[in-house]
C-alpha positions as CSV (number, residue, x, y, z in Angstrom):
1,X,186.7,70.3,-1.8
2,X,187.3,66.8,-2.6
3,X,190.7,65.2,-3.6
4,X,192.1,61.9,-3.9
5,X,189.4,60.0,-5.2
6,X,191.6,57.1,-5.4
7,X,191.4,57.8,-1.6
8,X,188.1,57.4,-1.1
9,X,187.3,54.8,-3.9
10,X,189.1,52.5,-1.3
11,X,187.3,54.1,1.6
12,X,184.2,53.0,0.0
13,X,185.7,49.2,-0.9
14,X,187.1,48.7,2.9
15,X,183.4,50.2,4.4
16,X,181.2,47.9,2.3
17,X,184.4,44.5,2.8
18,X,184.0,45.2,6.8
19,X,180.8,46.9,7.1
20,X,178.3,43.9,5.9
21,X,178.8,40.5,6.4
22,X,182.0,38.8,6.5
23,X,184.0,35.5,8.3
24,X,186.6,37.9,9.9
25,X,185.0,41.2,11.7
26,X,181.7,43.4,10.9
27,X,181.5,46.9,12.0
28,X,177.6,47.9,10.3
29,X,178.5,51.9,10.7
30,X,181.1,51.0,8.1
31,X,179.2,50.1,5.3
32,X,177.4,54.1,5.5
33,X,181.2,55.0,3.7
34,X,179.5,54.3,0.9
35,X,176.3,56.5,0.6
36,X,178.0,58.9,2.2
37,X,180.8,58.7,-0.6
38,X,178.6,58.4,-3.5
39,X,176.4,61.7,-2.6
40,X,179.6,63.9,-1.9
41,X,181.1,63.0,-5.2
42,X,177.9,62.8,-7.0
43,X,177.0,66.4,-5.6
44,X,180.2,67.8,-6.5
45,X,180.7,66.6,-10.0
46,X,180.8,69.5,-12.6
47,X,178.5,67.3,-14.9
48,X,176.3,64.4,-15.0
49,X,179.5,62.1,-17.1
50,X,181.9,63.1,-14.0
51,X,179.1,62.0,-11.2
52,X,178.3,58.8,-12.8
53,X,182.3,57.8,-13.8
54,X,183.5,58.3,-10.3
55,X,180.0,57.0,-8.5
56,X,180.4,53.7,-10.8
57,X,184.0,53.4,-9.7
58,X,183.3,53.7,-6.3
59,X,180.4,51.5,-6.5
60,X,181.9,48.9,-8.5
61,X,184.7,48.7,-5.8
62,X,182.4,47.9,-3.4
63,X,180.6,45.4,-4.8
64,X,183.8,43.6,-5.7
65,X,184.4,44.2,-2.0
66,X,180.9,42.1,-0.9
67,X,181.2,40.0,-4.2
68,X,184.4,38.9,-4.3
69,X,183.0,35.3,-3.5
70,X,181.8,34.6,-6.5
71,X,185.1,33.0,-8.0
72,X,185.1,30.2,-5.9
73,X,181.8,28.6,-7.3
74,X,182.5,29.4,-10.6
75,X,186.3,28.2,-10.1
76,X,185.7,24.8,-8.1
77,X,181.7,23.7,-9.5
78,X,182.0,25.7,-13.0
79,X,185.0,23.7,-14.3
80,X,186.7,26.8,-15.4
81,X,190.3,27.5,-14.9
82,X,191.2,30.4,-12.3
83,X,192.6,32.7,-14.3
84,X,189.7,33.4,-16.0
85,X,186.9,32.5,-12.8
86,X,188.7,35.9,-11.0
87,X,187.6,38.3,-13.8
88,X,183.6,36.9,-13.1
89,X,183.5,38.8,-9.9
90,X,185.2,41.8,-11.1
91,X,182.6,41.8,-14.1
92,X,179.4,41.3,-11.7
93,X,180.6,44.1,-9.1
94,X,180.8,46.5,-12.7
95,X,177.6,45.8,-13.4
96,X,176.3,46.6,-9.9
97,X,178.6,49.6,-10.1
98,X,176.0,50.9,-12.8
99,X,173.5,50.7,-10.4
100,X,175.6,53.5,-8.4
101,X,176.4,55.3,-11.1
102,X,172.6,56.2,-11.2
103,X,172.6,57.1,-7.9
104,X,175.6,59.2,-8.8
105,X,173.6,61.0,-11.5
106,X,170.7,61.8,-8.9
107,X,173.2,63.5,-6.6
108,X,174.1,66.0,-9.3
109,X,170.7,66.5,-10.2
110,X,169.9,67.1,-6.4
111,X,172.4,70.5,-6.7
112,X,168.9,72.0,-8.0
113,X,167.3,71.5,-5.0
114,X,167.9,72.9,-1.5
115,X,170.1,71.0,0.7
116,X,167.0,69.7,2.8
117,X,165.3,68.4,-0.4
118,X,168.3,66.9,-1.9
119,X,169.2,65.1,0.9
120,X,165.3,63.2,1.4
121,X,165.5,62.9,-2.6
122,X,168.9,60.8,-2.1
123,X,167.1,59.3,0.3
124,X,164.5,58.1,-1.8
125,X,167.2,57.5,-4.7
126,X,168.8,55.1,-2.4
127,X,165.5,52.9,-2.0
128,X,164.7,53.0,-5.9
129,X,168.3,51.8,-6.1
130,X,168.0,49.0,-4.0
131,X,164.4,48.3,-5.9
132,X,166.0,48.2,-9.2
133,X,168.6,45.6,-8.2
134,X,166.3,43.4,-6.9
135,X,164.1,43.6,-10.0
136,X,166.1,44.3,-13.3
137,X,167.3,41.4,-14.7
138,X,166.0,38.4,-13.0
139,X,166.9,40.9,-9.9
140,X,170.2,40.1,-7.4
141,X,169.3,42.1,-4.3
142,X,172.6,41.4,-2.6
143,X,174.0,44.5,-1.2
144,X,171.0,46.1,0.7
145,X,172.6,48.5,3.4
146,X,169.9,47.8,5.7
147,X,171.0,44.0,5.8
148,X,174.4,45.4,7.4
149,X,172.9,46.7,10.6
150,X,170.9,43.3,11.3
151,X,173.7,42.9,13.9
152,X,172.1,45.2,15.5
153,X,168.8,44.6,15.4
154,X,167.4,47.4,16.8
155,X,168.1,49.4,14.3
156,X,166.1,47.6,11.3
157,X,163.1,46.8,13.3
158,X,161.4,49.6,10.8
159,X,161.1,46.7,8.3
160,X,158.0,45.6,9.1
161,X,156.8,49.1,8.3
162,X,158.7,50.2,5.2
163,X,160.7,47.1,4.4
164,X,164.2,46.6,4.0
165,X,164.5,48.9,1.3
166,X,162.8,51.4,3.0
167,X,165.5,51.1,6.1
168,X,167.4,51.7,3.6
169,X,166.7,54.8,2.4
170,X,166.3,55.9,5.9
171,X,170.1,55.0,6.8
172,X,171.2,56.6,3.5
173,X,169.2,60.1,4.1
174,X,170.5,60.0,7.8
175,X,174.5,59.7,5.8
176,X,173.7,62.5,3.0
177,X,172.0,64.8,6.2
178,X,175.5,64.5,7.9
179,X,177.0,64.9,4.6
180,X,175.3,68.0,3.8
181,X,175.3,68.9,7.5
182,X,178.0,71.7,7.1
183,X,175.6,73.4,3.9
184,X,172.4,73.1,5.9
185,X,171.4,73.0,9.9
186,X,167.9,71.3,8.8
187,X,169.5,68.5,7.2
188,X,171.9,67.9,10.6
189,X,168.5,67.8,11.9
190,X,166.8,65.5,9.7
191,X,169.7,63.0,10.7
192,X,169.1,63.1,13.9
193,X,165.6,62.8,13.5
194,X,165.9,60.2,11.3
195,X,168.2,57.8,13.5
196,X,166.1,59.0,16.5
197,X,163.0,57.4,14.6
198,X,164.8,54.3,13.8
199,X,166.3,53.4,17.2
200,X,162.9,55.1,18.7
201,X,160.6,51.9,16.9
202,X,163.7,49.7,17.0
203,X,163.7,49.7,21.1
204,X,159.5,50.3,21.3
205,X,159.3,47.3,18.8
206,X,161.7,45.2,20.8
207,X,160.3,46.2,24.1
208,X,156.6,45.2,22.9
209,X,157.4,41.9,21.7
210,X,155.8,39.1,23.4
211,X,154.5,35.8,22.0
212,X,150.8,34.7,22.6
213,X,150.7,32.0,20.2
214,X,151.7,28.0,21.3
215,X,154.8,26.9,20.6
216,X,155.9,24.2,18.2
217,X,159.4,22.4,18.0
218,X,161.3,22.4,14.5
219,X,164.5,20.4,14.0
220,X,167.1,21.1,11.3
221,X,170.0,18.9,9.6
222,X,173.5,20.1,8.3
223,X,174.5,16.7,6.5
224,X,178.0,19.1,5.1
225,X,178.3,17.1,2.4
226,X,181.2,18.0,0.7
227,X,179.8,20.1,-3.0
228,X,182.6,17.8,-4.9
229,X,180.7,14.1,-4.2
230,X,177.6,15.4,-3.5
231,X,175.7,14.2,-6.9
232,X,178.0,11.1,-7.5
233,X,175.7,8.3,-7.5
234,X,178.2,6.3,-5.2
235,X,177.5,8.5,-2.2
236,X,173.6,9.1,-2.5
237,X,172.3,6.4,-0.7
238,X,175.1,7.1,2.0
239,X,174.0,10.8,1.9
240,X,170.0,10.1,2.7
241,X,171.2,7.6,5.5
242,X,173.5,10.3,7.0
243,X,170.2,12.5,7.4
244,X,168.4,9.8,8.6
245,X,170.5,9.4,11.5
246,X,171.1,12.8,12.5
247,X,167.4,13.0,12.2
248,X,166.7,10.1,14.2
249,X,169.5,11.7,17.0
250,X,167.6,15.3,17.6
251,X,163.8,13.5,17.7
252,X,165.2,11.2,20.5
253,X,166.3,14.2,21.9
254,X,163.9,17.2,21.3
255,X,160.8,15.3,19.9
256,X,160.1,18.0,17.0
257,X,156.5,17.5,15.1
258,X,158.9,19.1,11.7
259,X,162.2,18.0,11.0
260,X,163.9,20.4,8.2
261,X,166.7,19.0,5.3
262,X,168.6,21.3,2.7
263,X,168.0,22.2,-0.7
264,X,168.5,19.1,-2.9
265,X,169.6,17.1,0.2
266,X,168.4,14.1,-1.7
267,X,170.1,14.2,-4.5
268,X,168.7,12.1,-6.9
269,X,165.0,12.3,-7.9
270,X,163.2,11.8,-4.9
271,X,159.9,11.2,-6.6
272,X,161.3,7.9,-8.1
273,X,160.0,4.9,-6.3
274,X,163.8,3.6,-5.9
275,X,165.8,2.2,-2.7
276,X,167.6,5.9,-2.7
277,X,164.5,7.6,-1.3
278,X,163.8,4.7,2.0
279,X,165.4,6.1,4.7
280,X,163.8,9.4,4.5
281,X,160.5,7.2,3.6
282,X,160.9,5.0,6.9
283,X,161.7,8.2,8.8
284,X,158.3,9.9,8.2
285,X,156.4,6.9,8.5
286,X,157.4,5.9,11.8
287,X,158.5,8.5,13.2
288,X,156.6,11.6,14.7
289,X,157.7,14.6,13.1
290,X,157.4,15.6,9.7
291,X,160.0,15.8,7.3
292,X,160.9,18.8,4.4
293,X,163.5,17.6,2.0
294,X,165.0,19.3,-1.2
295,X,165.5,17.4,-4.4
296,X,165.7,17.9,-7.8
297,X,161.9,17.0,-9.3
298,X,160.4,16.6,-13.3
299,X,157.1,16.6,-14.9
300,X,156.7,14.7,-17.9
301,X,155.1,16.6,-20.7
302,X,154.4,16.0,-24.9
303,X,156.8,17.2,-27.6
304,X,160.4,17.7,-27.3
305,X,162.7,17.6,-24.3
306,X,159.9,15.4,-23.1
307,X,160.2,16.4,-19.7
308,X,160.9,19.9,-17.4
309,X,162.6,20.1,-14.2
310,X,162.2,21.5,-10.7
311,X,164.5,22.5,-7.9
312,X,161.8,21.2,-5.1
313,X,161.4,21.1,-1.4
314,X,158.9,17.8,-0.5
315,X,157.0,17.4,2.6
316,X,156.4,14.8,4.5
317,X,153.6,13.7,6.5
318,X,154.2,12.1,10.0
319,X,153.4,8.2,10.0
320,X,152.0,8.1,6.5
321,X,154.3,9.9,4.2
322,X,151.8,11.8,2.3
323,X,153.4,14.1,0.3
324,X,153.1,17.6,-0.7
325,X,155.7,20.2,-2.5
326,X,157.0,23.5,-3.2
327,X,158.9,24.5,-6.2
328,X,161.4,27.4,-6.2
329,X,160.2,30.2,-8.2
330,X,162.8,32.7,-8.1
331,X,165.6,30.7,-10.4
332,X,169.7,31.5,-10.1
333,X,170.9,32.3,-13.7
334,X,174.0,30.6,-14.6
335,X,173.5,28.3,-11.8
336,X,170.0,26.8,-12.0
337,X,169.4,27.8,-15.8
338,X,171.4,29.4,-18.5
339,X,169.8,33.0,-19.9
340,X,170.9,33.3,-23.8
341,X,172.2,29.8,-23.7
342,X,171.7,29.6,-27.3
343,X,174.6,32.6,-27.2
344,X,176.7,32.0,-24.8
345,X,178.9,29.4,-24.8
346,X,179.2,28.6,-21.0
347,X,177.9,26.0,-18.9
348,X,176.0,25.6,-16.0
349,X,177.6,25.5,-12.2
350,X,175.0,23.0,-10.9
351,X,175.8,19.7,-11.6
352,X,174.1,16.4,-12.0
353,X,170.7,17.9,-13.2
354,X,169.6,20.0,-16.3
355,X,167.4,23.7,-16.7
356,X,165.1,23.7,-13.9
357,X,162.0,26.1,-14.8
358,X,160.2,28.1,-12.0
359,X,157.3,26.4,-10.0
360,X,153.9,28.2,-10.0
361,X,152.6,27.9,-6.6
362,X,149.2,29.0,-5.1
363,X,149.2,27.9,-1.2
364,X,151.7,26.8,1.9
365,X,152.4,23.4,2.8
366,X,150.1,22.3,5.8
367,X,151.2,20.1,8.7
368,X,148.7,20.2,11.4
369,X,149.0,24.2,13.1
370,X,152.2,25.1,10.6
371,X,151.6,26.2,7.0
372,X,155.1,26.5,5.8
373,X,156.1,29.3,3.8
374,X,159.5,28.0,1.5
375,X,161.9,29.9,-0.1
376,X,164.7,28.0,-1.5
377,X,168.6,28.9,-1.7
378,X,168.7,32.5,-2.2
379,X,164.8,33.2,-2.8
380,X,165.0,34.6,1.1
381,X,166.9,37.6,-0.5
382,X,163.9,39.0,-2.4
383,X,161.0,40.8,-0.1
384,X,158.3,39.9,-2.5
385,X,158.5,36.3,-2.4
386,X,158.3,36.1,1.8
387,X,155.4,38.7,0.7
388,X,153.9,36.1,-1.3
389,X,154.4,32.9,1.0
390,X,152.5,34.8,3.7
391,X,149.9,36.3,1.3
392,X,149.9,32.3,0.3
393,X,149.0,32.0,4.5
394,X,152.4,30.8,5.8
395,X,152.6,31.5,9.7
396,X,155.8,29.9,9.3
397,X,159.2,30.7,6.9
398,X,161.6,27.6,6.3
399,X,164.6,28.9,3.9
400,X,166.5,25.4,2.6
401,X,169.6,26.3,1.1
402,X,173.3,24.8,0.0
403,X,175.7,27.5,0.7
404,X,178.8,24.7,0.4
405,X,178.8,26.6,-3.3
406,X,180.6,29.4,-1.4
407,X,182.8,28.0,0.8
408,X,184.3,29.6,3.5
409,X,183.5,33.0,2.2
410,X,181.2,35.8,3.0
411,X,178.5,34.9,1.1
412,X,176.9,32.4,4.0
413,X,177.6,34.7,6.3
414,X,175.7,38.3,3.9
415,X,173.1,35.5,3.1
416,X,171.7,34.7,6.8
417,X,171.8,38.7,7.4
418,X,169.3,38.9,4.0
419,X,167.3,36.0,5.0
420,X,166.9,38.2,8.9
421,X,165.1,40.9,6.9
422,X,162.7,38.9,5.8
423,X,161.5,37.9,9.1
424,X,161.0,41.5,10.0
425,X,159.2,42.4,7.5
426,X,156.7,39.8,7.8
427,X,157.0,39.5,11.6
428,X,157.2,35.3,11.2
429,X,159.8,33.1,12.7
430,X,162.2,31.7,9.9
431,X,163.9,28.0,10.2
432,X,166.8,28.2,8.0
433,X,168.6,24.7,6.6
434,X,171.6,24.5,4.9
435,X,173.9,21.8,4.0
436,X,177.4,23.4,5.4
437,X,176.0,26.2,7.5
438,X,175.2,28.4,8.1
439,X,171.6,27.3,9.5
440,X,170.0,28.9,12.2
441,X,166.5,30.1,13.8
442,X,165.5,33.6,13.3
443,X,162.9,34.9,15.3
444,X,160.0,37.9,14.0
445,X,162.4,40.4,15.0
446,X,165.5,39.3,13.2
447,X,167.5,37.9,15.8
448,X,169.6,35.2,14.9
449,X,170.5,31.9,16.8
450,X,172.8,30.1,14.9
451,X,172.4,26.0,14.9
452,X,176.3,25.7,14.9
453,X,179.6,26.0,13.1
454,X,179.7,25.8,9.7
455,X,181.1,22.6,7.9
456,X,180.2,20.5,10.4
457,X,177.5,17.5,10.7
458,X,175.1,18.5,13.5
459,X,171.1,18.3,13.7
460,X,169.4,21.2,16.4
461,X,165.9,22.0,17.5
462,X,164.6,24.8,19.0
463,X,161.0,26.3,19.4
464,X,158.7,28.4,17.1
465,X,155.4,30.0,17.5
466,X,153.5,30.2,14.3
467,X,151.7,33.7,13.9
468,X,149.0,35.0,11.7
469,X,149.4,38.3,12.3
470,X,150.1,40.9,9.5
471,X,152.7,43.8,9.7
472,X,152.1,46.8,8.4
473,X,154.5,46.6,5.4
474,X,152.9,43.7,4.3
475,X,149.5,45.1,4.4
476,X,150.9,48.3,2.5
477,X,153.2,46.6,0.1
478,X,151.2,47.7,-3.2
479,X,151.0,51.7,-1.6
480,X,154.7,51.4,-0.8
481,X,155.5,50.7,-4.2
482,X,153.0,53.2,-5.6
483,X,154.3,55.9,-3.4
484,X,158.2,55.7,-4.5
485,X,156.7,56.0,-7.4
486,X,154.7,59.2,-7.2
487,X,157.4,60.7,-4.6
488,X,160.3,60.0,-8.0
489,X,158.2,62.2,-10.4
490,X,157.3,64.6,-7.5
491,X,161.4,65.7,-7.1
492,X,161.7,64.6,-11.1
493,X,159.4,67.6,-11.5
494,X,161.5,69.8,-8.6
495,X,164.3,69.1,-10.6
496,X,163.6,70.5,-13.7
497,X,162.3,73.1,-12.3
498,X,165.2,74.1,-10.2
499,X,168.3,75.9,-10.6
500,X,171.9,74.5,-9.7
501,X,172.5,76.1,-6.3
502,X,175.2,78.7,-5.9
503,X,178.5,77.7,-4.8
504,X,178.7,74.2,-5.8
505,X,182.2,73.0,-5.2
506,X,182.6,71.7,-8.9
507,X,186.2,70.8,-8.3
508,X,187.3,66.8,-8.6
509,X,190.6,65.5,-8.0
């Protein structure tokens, strides 16, 4: 019987705050309070309105949890007051709550199949889920319960099989088997199974890991320039000169062929033929590394507006400055464009430009033996654009970003975790910029070396092998997505066909 669901409302909240990613203390195990929470009340509710009210609370707690960081952009960059900037998070993590509330609903439809089949169709649940928040409206695949457990690698290695969602589903069936443990000896066993299988690949992965290709030595720059000055044209030339230095500091001391800025490090538009753009100009062309840059970027066209714009990331040729570009495709709404402006009377967070549209783009930047993959800002959250940049031929991921938007929250912190996955899945080494911190190197199995604090000027190199190699989730990315499919109408079928097992604790308090 359950009680208290107060009780374990909070449970859930405190699992998901400490569990993933945060400034003070992560404990991944944690973060499993919350499948583990959602199936028991889910498979206990008396109805499908009782599962999916307690399942969204629950759910919605723990998003605010994760989430909570979302009032300091919209307080300090959105101009708005902080009595009504707290209620923003509160309204996002109710949202994601519906998400959960689903899931809720399947674990009271799984009380028509046996325990062993309701627990693998949780399972599955649990990956759709995931799926679903990374696609449904413009998509915001933030609380993925596999990105929890990149602390300890090992156990996420499975990525570049199934994929992060995939781990996912895995770590949720391995909660609802213990869950359902005391109904069912098989599903004890499919737990252990299951976490025998994930550990099992995790430590042969690990183990087999060696690196055949030659190495190649990237640079990065954290200019932490402070979000509040950042696009004041007093400070922009100061800005580029500060990444000039700190550039000109690691190539005297690591001699990198790439040197890598932060999303809209320049900020100003860098395509301009204007004194703001020399010193990264005079870098490239006499130094010997390469530089990417991020800056704000338009294209001219006919009719009204007269002009779109671009969040871009520009690269730099050594000694002649040719330049090439990337343009983010994956957009931030409220931040980088405003959905149902025409409705909503709110304004953007991102100041100093207007609507950026998304960039179509069909290849990765070359510079001699790297083709760089980009994602910009939080693009490294979503599996199908790494998909793409590899697909595109990257043998090398370079996430730019500006996380100074969060502050010393733990949205940096649940954003580098997101950005590992990505680097399992598509076994490539990932050289991660941001303006604040936190930047870092991630190798192909999702180990993480940071660069250095955050909110701190610093500039660090370290080596990279580009690879070519393709893992088997990204050769079976289409199947995968078929096969959730076929798998949902499979148990959809089992459903309706069952009957509600006998004994069903029906009693909520």
């Amino acid at each position: 019987m359950l009680t208290s669901p107060l009780f374990w409302t909070l449970a859930a909240g405190l699992g998901a705050l400490f569990g993933f990613a945060n400034p003070w203390a992560q404990f991944p195990l944690a973060a499993l309070l919350l499948p583990a929470v959602l199936a028991s009340y889910g498979l206990a509710a008396p109805n499908p309105w009782t599962a999916f009210k307690h399942t969204w609370r629950m759910g919605s707690v723990a998003s605010l949890a994760c989430l909570y960081w979302v009032y300091w952009p919209v307080m300090h960059y959105g101009e708005v007051n902080w009595a009504l900037a707290l209620p923003v998070p509160v309204l996002l993590a109710m949202a994601m709550g519906c998400y959960h509330g689903l899931f809720g609903l399947a674990a009271q439809a799984a009380n028509r199949l046996s325990p062993l089949l309701g627990t693998l169709f949780l399972g599955l649940s649990w990956t759709i889920m995931e799926l679903a928040q990374a696609s449904l409206l413009s998509g915001f695949s933030w609380l993925t319960l596999s990105s929890a457990f990149v602390r300890w690698p090992i156990v996420v290695q499975a990525a570049s099989v199934i994929g992060a969602y995939g781990v996912s589903g895995v770590l949720a069936t391995i909660t609802i088997g213990l869950v359902l443990g005391l109904r069912s000896k098989a599903c004890l066993a499919v737990s252990l199974c299951g976490a025998l299988m994930l550990v099992g690949f995790g430590w042969l992965r690990m183990e087999g890991h060696a690196e055949t290709n030659p190495a190649h030595s990237v640079a990065i720059v954290q200019g932490n320039i402070d979000q509040s000055i950042k696009w004041d044209p007093a400070y922009q030339l100061g800005t580029a000169e500060k990444y000039a230095r700190l550039s000109r500091e690691i190539a005297a001391s690591a001699d990198p062929e790439l040197i890598v800025w932060p999303e809209t490090s320049m900020p100003f538009y860098f395509q301009d033929d204007t004194p703001l753009r020399a010193p990264a100009l005079e870098l490239a062309r006499t130094g010997k590394a390469a530089l990417l840059l991020g800056s704000p970027a338009y294209k001219r066209i006919d009719g009204p507006g007269s002009f779109v714009l671009f969040n871009r990331a520009f690269l730099l040729t050594a000694g002649e400055a040719k330049t090439s570009w990337y343009d983010k495709e994956h957009l931030v709404p409220f931040g980088e464009y405003m959905p149902f402006a025409s409705i909503l009377p709110l304004q953007k967070l991102v100041m100093g430009v207007g609507d950026f549209i998304p960039g179509q783009n069909t290849r990765a930047l070359q510079n001699d033996g790297l083709a760089l993959g980009v994602l910009i800002c939080y693009e490294a959250i979503f599996a199908d654009l790494a998909q793409a940049r590899v697909a595109q031929g990257a043998n090398l991921l370079v996430n730019i970003s500006n996380d100074a938007w969060f502050g010393a929250t733990s949205a940096p912190h649940q954003h580098l975790q997101l950005t590992a996955l990505r680097a399992i899945e598509q076994a490539r080494y990932i050289v991660r910029s941001t303006n604040t911190g936190l930047s870092a190197f991630i190798d192909p199995l999702g180990r993480i070396k940071l660069a250095g604090p955050q909110f701190q000027e610093l500039a660090a190199a370290d080596m990279v092998h580009p690879r070519s190699e393709l893992t088997p989730f990204h050769r079976l990315y289409s199947w995968l997505l078929a096969s959730l499919g076929v798998l949902a109408v499979l148990f959809a079928v089992l459903i309706i066909r069952g009957e509600p097992r006998s004994g069903q604790n029906n009693s909520l308090r």
